[in-house]
C-alpha positions in Angstrom: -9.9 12.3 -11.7 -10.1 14.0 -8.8 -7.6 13.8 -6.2 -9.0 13.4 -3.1 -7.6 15.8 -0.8 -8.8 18.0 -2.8 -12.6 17.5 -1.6 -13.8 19.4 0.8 -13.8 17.9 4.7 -17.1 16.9 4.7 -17.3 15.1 1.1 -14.1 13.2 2.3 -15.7 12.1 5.4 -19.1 10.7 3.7 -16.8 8.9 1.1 -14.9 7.3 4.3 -18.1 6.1 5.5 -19.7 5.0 2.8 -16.5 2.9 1.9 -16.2 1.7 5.3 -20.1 0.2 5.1 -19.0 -1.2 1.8 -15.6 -3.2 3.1 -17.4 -4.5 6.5 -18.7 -7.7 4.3 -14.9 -8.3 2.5 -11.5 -9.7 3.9 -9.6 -7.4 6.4 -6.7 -6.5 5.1 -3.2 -5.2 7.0 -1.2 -3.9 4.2 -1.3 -0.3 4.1 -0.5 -0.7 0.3 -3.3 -3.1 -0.1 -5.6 -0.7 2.0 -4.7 2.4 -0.6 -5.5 0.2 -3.6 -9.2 -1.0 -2.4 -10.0 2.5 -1.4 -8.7 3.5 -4.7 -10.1 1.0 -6.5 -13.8 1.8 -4.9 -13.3 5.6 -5.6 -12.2 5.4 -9.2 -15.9 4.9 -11.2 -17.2 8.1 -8.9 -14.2 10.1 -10.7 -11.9 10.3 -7.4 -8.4 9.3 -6.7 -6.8 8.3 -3.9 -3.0 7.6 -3.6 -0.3 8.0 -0.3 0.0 11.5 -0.6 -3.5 12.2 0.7 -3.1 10.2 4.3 -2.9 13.0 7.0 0.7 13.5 8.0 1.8 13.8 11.6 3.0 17.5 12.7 
């Protein structure tokens, strides 16, 4: 798998989008665990993960 923060800016940003299109249609969700895991989830059969350590951090 490949972590996501590894992908390059651009790559990241169409697999936001595309997964944002994807989650209009199913149950919002507030849980920032729960969040993590359906992104995960979605990215996992195009060989990417996702876990906490690749949100942005504040400086």
């Amino acid at each position: 798998m490949i972590p996501f923060k590894t992908l390059p800016p651009e790559v990241q940003a169409q697999l936001r989008d595309a997964y944002a299109k994807e989650m209009e249609t199913q149950a919002k969700t507030c849980s920032l665990d729960e969040k993590i895991t359906r992104f995960n989830a979605w990215l996992a059969p195009q060989g990417v993960s996702f876990d906490l350590d690749d949100l942005p951090r504040r400086k």
